[in-house]
C-alpha positions as a Markdown table, in Angstrom:
| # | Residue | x | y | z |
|---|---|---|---|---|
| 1 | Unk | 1.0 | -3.1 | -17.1 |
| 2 | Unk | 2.8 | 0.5 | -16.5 |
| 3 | Unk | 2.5 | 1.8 | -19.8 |
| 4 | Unk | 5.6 | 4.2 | -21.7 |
| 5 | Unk | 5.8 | 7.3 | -24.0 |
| 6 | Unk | 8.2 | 9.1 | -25.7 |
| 7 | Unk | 10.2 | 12.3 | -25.6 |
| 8 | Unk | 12.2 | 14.4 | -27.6 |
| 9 | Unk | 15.9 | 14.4 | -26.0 |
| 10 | Unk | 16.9 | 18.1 | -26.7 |
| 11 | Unk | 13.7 | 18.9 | -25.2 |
| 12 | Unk | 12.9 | 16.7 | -22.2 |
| 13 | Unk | 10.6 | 17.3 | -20.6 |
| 14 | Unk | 9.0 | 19.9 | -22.5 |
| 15 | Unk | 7.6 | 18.2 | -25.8 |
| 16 | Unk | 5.4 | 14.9 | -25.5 |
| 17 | Unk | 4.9 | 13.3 | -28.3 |
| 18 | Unk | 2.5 | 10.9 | -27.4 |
| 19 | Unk | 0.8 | 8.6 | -25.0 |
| 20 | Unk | -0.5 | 4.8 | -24.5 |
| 21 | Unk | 1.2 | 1.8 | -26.1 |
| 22 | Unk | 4.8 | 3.0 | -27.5 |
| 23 | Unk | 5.8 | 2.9 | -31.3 |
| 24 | Unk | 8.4 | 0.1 | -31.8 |
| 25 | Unk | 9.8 | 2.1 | -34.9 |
| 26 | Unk | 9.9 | 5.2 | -32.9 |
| 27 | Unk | 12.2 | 3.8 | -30.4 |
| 28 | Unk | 15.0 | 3.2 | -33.1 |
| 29 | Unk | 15.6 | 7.1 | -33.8 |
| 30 | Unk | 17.7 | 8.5 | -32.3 |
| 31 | Unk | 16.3 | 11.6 | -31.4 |
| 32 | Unk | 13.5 | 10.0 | -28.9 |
| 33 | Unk | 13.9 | 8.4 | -25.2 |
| 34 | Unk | 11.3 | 6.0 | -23.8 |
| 35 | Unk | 9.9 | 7.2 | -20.1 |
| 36 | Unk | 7.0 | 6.3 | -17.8 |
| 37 | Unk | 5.3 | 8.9 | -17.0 |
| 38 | Unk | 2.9 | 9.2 | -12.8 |
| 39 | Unk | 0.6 | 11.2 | -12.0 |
| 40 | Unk | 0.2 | 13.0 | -8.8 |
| 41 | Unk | -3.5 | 15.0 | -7.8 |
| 42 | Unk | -5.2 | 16.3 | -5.2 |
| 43 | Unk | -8.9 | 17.0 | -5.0 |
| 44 | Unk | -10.8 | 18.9 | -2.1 |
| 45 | Unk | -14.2 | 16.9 | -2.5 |
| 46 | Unk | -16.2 | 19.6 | -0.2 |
| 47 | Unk | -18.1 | 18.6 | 2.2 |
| 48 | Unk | -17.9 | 14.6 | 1.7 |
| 49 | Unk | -19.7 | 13.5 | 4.3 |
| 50 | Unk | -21.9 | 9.7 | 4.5 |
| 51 | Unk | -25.9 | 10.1 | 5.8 |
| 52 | Unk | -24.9 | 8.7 | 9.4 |
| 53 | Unk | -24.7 | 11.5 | 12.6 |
| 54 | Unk | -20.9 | 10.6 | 14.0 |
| 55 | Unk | -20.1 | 10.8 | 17.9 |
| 56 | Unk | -18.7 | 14.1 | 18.9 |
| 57 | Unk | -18.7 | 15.6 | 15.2 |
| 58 | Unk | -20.6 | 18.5 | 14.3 |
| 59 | Unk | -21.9 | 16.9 | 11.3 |
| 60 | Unk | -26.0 | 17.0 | 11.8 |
| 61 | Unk | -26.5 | 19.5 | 8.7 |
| 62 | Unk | -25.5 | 16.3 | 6.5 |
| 63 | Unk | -27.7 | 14.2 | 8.3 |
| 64 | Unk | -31.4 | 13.4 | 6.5 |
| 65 | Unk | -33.2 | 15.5 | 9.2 |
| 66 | Unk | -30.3 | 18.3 | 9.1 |
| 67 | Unk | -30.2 | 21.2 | 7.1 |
| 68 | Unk | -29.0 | 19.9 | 3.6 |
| 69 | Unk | -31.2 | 17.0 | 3.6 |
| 70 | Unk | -28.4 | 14.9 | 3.0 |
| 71 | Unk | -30.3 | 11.4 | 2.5 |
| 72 | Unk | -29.4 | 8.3 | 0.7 |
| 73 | Unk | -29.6 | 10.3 | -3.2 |
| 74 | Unk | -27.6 | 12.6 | -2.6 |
| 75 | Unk | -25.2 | 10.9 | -1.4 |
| 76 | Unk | -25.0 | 7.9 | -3.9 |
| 77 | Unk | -25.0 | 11.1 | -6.7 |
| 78 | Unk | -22.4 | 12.4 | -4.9 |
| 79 | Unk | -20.3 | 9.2 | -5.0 |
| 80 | Unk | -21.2 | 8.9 | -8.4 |
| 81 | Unk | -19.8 | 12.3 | -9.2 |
| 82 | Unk | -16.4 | 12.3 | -7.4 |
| 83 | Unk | -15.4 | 8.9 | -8.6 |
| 84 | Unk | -16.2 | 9.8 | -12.3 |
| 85 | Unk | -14.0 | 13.0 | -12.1 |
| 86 | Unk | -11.4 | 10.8 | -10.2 |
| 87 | Unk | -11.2 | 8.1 | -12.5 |
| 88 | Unk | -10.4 | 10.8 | -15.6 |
| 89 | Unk | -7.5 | 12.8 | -13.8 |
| 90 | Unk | -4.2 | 12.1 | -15.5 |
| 91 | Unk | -5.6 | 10.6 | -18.6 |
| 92 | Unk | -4.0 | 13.1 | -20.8 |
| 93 | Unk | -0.8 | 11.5 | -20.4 |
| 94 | Unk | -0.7 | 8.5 | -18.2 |
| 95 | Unk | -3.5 | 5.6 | -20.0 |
| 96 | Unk | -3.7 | 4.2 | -16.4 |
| 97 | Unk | -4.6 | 7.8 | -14.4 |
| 98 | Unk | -3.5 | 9.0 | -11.3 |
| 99 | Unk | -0.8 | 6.9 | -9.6 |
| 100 | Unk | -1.8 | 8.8 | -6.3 |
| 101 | Unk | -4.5 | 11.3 | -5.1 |
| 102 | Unk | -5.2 | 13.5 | -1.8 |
| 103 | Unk | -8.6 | 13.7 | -1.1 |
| 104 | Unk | -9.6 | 16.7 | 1.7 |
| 105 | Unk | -13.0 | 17.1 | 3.0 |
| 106 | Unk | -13.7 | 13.7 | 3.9 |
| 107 | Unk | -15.8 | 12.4 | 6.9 |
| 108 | Unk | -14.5 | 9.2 | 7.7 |
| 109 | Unk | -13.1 | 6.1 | 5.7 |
| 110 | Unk | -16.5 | 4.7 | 5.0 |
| 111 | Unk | -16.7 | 7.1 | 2.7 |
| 112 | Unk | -13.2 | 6.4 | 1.3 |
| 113 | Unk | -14.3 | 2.7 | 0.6 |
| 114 | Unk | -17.5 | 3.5 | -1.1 |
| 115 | Unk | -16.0 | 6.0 | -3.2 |
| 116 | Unk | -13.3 | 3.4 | -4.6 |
| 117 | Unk | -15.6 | 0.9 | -5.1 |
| 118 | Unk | -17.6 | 2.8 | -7.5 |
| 119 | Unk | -17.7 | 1.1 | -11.1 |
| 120 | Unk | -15.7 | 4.4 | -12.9 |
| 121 | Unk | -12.9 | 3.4 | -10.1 |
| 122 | Unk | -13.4 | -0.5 | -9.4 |
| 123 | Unk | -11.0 | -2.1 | -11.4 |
| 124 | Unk | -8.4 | -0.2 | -10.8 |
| 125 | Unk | -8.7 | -1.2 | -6.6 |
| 126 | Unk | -7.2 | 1.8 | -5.5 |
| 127 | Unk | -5.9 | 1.5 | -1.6 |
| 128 | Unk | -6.5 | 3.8 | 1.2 |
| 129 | Unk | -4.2 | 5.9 | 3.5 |
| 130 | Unk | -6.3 | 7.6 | 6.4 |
| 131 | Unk | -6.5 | 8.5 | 10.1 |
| 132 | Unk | -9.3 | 9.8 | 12.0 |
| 133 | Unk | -8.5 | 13.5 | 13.3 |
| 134 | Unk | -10.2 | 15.5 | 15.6 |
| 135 | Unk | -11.7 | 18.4 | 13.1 |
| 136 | Unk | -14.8 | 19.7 | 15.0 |
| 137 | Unk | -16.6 | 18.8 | 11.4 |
| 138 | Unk | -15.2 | 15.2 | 11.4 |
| 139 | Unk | -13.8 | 16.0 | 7.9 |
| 140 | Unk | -10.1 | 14.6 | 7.8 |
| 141 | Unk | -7.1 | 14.2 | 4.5 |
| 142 | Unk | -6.7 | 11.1 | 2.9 |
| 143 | Unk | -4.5 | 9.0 | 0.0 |
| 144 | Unk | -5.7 | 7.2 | -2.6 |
| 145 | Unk | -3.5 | 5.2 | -4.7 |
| 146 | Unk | -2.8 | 3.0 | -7.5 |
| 147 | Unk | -1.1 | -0.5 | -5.8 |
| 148 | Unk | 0.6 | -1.0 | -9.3 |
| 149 | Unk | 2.5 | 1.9 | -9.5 |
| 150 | Unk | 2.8 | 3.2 | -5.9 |
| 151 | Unk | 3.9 | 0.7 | -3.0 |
| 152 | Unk | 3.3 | 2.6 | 0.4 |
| 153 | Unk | 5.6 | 1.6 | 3.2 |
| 154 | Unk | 5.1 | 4.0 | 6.2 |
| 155 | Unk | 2.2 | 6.0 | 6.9 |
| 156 | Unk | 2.3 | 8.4 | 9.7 |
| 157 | Unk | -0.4 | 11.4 | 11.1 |
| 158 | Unk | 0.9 | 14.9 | 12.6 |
| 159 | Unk | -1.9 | 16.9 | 14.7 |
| 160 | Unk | -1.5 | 20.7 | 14.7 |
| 161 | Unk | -1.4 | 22.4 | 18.4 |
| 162 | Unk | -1.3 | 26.1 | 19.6 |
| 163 | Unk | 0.1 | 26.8 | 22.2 |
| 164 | Unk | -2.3 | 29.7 | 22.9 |
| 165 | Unk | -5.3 | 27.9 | 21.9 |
| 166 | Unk | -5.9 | 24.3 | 24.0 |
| 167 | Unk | -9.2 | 24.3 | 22.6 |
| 168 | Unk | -7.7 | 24.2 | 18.8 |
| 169 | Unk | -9.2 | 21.6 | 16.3 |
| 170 | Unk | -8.3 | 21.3 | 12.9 |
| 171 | Unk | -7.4 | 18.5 | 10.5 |
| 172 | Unk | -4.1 | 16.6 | 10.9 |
| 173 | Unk | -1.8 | 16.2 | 8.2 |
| 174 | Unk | -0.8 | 13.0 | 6.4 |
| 175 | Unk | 2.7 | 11.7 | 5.6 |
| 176 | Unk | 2.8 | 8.8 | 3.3 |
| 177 | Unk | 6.6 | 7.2 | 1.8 |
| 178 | Unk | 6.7 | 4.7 | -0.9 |
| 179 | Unk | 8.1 | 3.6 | -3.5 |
| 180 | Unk | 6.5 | 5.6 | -7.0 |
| 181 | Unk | 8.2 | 4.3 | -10.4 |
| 182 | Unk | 10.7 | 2.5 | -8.3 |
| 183 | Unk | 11.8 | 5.4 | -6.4 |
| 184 | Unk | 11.5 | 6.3 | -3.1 |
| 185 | Unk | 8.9 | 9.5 | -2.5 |
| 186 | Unk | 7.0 | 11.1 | 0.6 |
| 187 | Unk | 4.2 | 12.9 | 0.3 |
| 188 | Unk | 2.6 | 15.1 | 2.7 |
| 189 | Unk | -1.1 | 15.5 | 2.4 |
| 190 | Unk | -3.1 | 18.8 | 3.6 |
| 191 | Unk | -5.7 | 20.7 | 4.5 |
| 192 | Unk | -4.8 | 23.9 | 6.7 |
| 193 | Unk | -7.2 | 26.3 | 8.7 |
| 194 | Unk | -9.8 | 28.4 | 6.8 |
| 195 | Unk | -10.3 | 32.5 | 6.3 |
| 196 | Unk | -13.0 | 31.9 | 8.8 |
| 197 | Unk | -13.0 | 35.5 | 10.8 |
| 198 | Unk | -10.8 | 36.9 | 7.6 |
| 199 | Unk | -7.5 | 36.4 | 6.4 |
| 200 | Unk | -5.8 | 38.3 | 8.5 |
| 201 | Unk | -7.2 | 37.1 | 12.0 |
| 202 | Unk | -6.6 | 33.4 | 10.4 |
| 203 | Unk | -3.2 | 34.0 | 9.0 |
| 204 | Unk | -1.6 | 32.3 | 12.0 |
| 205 | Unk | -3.3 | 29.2 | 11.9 |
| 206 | Unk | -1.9 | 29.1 | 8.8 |
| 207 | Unk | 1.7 | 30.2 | 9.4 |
| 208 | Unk | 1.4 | 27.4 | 12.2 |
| 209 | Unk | 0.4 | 24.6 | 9.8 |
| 210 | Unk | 2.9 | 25.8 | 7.7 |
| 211 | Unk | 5.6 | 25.2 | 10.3 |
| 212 | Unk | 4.5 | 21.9 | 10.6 |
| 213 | Unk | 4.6 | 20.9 | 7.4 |
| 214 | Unk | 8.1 | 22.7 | 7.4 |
| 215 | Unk | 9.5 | 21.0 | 10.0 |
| 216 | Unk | 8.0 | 17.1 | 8.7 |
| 217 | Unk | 10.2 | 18.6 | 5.5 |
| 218 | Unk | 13.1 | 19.2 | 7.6 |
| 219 | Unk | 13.0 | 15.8 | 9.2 |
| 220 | Unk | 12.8 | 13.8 | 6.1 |
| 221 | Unk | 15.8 | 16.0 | 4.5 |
| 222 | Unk | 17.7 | 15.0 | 7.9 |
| 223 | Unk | 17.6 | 11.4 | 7.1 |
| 224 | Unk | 17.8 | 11.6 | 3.5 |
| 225 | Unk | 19.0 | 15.4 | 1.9 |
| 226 | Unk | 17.9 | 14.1 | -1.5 |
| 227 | Unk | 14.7 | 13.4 | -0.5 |
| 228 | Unk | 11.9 | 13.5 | -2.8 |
| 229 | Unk | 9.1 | 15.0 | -1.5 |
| 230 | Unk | 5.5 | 15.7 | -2.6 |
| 231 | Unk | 3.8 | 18.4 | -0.5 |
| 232 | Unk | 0.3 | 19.0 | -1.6 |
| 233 | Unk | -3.7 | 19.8 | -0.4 |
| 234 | Unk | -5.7 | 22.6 | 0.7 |
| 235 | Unk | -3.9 | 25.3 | 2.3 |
| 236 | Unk | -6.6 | 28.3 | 2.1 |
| 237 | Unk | -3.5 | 30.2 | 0.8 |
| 238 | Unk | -2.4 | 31.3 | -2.3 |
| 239 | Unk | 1.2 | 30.5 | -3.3 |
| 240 | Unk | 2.1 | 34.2 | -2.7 |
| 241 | Unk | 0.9 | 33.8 | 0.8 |
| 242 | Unk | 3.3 | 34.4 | 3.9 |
| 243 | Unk | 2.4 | 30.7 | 5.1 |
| 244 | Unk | 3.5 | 29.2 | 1.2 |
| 245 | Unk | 6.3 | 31.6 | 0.4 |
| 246 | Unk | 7.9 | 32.4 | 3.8 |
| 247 | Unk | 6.9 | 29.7 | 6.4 |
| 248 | Unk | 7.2 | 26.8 | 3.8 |
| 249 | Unk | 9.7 | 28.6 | 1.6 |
| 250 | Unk | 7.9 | 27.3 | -1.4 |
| 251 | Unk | 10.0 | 29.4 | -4.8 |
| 252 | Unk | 8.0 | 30.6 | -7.4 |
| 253 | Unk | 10.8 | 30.3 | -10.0 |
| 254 | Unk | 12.2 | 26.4 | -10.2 |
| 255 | Unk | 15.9 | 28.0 | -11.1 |
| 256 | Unk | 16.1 | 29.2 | -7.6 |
| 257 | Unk | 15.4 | 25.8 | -6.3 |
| 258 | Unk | 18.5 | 24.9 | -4.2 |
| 259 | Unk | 19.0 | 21.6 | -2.8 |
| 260 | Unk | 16.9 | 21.4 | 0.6 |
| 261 | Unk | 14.2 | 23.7 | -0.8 |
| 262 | Unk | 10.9 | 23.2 | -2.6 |
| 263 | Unk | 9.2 | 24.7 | -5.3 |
| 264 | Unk | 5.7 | 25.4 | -6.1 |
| 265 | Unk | 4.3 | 23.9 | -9.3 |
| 266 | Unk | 1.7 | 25.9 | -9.6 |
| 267 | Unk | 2.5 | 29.4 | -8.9 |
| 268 | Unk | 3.1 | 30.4 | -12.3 |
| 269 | Unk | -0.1 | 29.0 | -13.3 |
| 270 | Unk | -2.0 | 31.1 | -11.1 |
| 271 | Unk | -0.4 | 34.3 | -12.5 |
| 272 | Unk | -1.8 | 33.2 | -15.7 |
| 273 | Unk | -5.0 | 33.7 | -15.0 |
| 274 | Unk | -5.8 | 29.9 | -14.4 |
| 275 | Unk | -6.8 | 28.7 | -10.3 |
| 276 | Unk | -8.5 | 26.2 | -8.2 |
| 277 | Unk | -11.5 | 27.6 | -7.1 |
| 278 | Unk | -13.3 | 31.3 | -7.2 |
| 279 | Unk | -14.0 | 33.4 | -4.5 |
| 280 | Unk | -15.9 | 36.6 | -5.5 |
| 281 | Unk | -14.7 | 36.9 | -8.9 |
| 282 | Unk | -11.7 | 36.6 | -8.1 |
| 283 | Unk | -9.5 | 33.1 | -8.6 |
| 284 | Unk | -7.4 | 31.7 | -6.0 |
| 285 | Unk | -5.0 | 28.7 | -5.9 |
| 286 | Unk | -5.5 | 27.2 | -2.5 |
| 287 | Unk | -4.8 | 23.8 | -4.0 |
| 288 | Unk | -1.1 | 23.4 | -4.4 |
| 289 | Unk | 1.2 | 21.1 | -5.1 |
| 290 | Unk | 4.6 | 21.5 | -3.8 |
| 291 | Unk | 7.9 | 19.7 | -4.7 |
| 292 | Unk | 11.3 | 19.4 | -3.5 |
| 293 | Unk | 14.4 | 20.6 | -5.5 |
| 294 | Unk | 15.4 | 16.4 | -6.0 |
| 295 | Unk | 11.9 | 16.2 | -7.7 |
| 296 | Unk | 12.7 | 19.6 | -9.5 |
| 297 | Unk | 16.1 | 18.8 | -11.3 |
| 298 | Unk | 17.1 | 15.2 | -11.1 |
| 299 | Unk | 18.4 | 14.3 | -14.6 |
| 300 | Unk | 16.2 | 12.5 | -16.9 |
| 301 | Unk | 17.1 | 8.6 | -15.5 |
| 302 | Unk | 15.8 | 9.6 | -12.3 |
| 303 | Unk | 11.9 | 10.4 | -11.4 |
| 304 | Unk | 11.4 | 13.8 | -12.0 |
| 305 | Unk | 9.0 | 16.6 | -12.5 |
| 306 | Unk | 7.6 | 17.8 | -15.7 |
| 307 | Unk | 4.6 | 19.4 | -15.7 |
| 308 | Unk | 1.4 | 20.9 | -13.3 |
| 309 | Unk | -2.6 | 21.0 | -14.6 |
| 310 | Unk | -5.1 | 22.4 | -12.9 |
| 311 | Unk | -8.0 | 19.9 | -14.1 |
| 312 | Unk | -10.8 | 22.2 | -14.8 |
| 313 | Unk | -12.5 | 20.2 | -17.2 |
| 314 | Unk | -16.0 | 21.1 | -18.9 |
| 315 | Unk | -18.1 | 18.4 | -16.8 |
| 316 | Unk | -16.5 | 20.3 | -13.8 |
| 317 | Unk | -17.7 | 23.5 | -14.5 |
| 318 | Unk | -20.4 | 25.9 | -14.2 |
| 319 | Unk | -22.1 | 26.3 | -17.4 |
| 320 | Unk | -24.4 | 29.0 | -17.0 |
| 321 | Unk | -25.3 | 31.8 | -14.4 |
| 322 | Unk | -23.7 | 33.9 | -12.1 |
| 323 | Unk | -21.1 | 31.4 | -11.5 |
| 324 | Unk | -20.7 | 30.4 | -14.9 |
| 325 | Unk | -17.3 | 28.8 | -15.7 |
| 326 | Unk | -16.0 | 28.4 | -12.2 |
| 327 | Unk | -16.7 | 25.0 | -10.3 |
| 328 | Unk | -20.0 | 23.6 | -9.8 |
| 329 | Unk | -20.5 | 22.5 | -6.5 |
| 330 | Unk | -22.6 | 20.1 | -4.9 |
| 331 | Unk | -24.5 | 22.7 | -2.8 |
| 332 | Unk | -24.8 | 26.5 | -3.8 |
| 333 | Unk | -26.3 | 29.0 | -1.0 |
| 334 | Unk | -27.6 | 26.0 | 0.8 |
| 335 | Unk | -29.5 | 24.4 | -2.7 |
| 336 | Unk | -28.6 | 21.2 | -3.8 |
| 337 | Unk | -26.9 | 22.2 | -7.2 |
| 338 | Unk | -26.4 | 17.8 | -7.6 |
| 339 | Unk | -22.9 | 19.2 | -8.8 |
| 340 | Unk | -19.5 | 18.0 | -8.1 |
| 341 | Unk | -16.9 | 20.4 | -5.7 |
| 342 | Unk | -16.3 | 23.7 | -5.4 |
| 343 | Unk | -12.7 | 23.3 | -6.2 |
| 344 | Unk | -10.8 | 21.9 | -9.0 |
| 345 | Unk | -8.5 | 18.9 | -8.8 |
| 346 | Unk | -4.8 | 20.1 | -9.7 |
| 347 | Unk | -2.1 | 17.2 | -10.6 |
| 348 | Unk | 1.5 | 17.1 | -11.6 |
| 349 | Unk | 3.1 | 14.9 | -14.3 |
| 350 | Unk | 6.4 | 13.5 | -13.0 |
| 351 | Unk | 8.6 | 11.3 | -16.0 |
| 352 | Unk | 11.3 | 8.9 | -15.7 |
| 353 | Unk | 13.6 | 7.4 | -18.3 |
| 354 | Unk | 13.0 | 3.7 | -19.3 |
| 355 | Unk | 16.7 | 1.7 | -19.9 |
């Protein structure tokens, strides 16, 4: 059962009150609507790949013989790990957890159908959304979601091409549409090219997987100008980025969302101080979650968005060290750390009125 909360009306959708089973007394004031309330994530599970060497994927170093010694343990542990963390996104505010996830990093579904069978995840029999790409790693973008509170209707995969570079590989990106709270959504999951070389010799990749994304954007808006859309994953940029800001046109400010434009969620968190992952003592928010301006101001009856969390959680977390209080990992400087990913999960709350 989709469970409800409450919310002051002079300050939707700032203030919740509180979550779970609703207060029958509390909806007789008249100061308080009842919503539902989703949850959307997306978690880069680094390097998430089964024991078994896959035709034409560079994947021997997470092989049993290969580098990491990636046998049978470490792989259950890992399982273990990433369906835990899964399994507690969202609780904060929705009893029932994430209505939908992309996962990046991923070898192959295999790995997808062990991962939801898990006992932290079982019950809930979360479906799957994925393609097999061409990454030279194997490692491809997927969807998980909740079958109670997302129905997925089309599922479709874009490949990234240069023009200059036949010999290009990289992951493709995902577009799934459903229905989420009874309302029609797309989201578009990601994972774009590394820094690999630096970030200025890679800044084009990026820019071109930006356009993609742009232009799958564009042709939903086409069909639908009030489209809500959900762009979200991976995109080795920060929201300030030319590839975020420019290519995809992502706004900073939500106030300056006009209608055919998007808005990043989380953009204001990173200038807090708060990101995804670390990178030299530094933090960065590479994993974004990215809206459309339908999302961004629909009125309170409709589905809309209320707030961004970058799921940084103790368990998560480094607690001592050099790297103390960023992610722990499951491998650090080639030692198996039997942690979880090297980035953190980030998730938005979206909220709809109940009549």
């Amino acid at each position: 059962m989709r469970k409800s909360i409450f919310i002051p009306i002079l300050l939707f959708p700032i203030l919740v009150l509180t979550s779970g089973t609703t207060d029958p007394q509390a909806s007789q004031t008249s100061n308080k609507v009842k919503v539902q309330m989703a949850c959307a994530a997306f978690y880069n599970q680094e390097n998430f790949f089964d024991t078994i060497h896959q035709n034409n994927v560079n994947d021997f170093e997470f092989t049993p013989t290969g580098s990491m010694k990636w046998g049978t343990q470490k792989y259950r542990a890992k399982l273990e790990h990433m369906s835990y963390a899964i399994s507690q996104i969202g609780l904060d505010y929705c009893p029932t957890g994430i209505s939908l996830i992309g996962l990046s990093e991923i070898e192959n579904r295999s790995v997808l159908e062990d991962i939801v069978k898990q006992p932290a995840l079982a019950k809930r029999q979360l479906q799957i959304v994925h393609y097999d790409g061409i990454d030279r790693r194997g490692v491809d973008v997927a969807l998980l979601y909740n079958p109670k509170q997302f129905i997925v209707t089309n599922s479709k995969s874009y490949r990234l091409t240069l023009a200059n570079d036949t010999s290009f590989r990289t992951r493709d990106q995902l577009m799934v549409s459903g229905y989420l709270l009874g309302e029609k959504v797309h989201v578009i999951v990601n994972h774009w090219p590394s820094r690999l070389g630096g970030e200025e010799f890679s800044q084009p990749k990026r820019n071109a997987a930006a356009g993609l994304t742009r232009s799958i954007v564009d042709s939903l808006f086409k069909v639908d100008p009030k489209a809500k859309i959900i762009v979200m994953g991976d995109l080795n940029d920060d929201p300030f980025n030319e590839s975020c800001a420019k290519v995809l046109g992502a706004k900073k400010d939500i106030d300056d969302v006009k209608d055919g434009q998007l808005f990043n969620t989380l953009w204001k968190t990173l200038d807090s101080g708060v990101g995804s992952l670390a990178y030299n003592d530094q933090w960065n928010m590479f994993d974004q979650i990215i809206i459309s301006s339908e999302l961004a101001h629909a009125d309170r009856t409709k589905l809309k968005f209320w707030k961004p969390d970058v799921f940084n959680r103790p368990f998560l977390t480094q607690q001592e060290g050099r790297y103390k209080g960023t992610p722990i990992r499951t491998h650090a400087g080639g030692v198996w750390t039997n942690g979880y990913s090297d980035h953190y999960p980030t998730l938005i709350y979206l909220v709809k009125e109940v009549k």
